[in-house]
C-alpha angles and dihedrals in degrees: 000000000000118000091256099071092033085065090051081046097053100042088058086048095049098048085046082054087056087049107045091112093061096057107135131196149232117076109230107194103100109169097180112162104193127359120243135173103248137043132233111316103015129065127341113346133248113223108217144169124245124194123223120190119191119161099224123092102180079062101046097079076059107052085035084061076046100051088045099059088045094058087052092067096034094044081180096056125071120175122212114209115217117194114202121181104250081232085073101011088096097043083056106049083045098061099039084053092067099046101044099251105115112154106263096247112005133163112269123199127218093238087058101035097093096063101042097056085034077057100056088224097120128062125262112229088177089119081044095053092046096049089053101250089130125018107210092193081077102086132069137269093012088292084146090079100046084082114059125072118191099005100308131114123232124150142048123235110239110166145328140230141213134174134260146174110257112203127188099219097193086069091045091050094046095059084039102234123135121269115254116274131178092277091076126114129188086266096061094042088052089053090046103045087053096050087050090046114108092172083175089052085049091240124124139189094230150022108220102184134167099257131137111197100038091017141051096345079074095055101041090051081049099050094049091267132124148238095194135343119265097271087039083247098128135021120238100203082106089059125110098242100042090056086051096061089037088059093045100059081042095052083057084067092044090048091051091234085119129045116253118276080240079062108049088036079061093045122003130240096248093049083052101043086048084051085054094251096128128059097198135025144157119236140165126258089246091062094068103097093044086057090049101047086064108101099209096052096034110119094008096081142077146160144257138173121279112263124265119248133192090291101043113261126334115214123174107212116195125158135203128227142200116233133175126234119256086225108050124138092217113037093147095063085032083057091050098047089039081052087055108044085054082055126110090238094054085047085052095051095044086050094041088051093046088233097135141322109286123245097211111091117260101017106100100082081082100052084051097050085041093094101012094184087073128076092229090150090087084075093055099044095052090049085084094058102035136122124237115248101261097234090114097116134068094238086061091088076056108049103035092056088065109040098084086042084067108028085047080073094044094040087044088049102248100116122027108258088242088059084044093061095048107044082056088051091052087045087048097049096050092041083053090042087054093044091061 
């Protein structure tokens, strides 16, 4: 997800932290179909009607196939898939927290998870996990961990993401320069981004946005900086490295290689890559279908792998879940269909459908296969060198709510992008300090 829509993320996190006392309970989506005198396993079964929220349209034609084939081997349990925009997805879930509405079974990010499970608002399979209903040592990249906070177990793993360099090769052939390949470094792409650059035609070679995730935390790893430092007890914007690089993506906008951060606040970079206004961006695996569904740039785009920097190429990995509500009126059937989206045949339909990269070990191949005319192996290939999504502490919900607040005035040109970084190191260090 782009760091737009993860600070939307955090701030509703961070106003569901200040409520969990007020949780209610009670879910009060039923859904039962037909009443019957026993429940799931025993008797005569209920049909019933589960609800399943993810955020991600492009996704939703996936998980609906998934549903489906579920349905087919629970015949008394149909599933409804609700999309929500991630912009309100986190407001949502926030407020059915509290009220003890929760969707039965609904995607959960890294970045959340903490205060979900803090929250008692998801439910625990721990007692699932150790009688062997689910082996988490299934899934890829050790995704089976991100989940669990003092020693339970709460999530799924469904897929993971990584980060690569999308590139509108009708622009590069135009100009006639070779398309990127995995001998670039952040030099090249800065020379490049500046040939391809027609500031007066309104089209750039890059977009050099303030992002995090599929933005600067890249460079900064690249270049020898940090995040974060190993035990996530001390932020390393204020590093030298991490200033260089900093200063790097900026120089793309001062150079006028890049629009202006006033400009891809207006439209983002993504919205003007997909017009066929930039040349170069980075975006995440999961965006590819939202490039592809653009009918200007379908068919005139491609991948590569991210540059190398001082310090070889920087990646940042995260991975969503599925989890299932503490509340739920049916966490029996919400069990069963949780069971099922952790499955290798769930893994196979989200691959086959191009929806993701699967989580579940030895399926990507599909979702690589899945447009062949892409060169969607670059995701997959970086999975092995990149770097965990630092939302690992509790004082992540704090400090990443602020960041933007700060590098919006370095990226706008109020403050210089060195006073910036380390204005966010000094915000880090005291959110990690409070958090103690």
């Amino acid at each position: 997800m782009n760091m737009r829509k993860k600070l939307a993320a955090a701030v509703a996190g961070a106003l569901l932290v200040s409520s969990l006392a007020l949780a209610g309970c009670g879910n009060s989506n039923d859904g039962d179909k037909a009443a019957g005198s026993a429940s799931a396993g025993g008797g005569a079964q209920k049909n019933v009607t589960i609800s399943y929220t993810i955020w991600d349209k492009n996704q939703q034609p996936a998980m609906e196939a998934i549903a489906r084939a579920f349905t087919e081997q629970h015949p008394n349990i149909e599933v409804k898939v609700d999309a929500i925009p991630w912009g309100e997805y986190w407001t949502k879930m926030s407020a059915a927290a509290q009220a003890g509405t929760l969707p039965d079974v609904f995607w959960m990010h890294a970045g959340q998870f903490n205060k979900y499970a803090a929250g008692r608002f998801l439910e625990p399979i721990t007692d699932k996990v150790q009688a062997g209903e689910i082996d988490l040592n299934n899934y890829a990249s050790g995704l089976g961990s991100i989940y669990t906070l003092d020693g339970e177990n709460y999530g799924v793993p469904k897929d993971f993401d990584t980060i690569g360099l999308a590139y509108n090769k009708e622009l590069f052939d135009q100009a006639g320069i070779p398309y990127p390949d995995d001998t670039w470094d952040y030099a090249k792409l800065a020379e490049v981004a500046g040939q391809l650059s027609q500031p007066d035609k309104g089209i750039y070679g890059f977009g050099a946005k303030m992002d995090t995730q599929a933005g600067y935390w890249n460079d900064m790893l690249a270049n020898g900086g940090r995040i974060l430092n190993e035990d996530m007890t001390k932020s390393g914007y204020d590093e030298p490295a991490s200033i260089e690089a900093l200063k790097a993506r900026y120089r793309m906008i001062l150079d006028k290689a890049s629009p202006t951060h006033q400009q891809m606040t207006d439209t983002d970079s993504v919205e003007m890559f997909k017009s066929g206004k930039l040349a170069m961006i980075f975006d995440g695996s999961w965006d590819n279908g939202n490039l592809a569904s653009s009918d200007i740039i379908k068919d005139k785009y491609d991948w590569a792998p991210l540059p190398k920097g001082k310090a070889g190429r920087g990646n940042i990995i995260n991975g969503l879940g599925n989890v299932m509500s503490a509340k739920g009126k049916h966490k029996e059937e919400s069990w069963q269909f949780l069971k099922f989206l952790g499955s290798k045949e769930a893994a196979e339909i989200t691959a086959r459908m191009g929806a993701a990269i699967p989580a579940f070990k030895d399926t990507q191949d599909a979702w690589v296969k899945s447009k062949p005319d892409l060169n969607l192996q670059v995701f997959i290939d970086q999975a092995a060198d990149a770097t965990p999504y630092p939302s690992g502490s509790k004082s992540y919900p704090v400090w990443f709510a602020k960041e933007s607040e700060i590098m919006s005035q370095a990226w706008g040109g109020a403050i210089s992008i060195e006073e910036g970084a380390k204005k966010v190191a000094d915000m880090m260090n005291q959110a990690i300090a409070d958090a103690k």
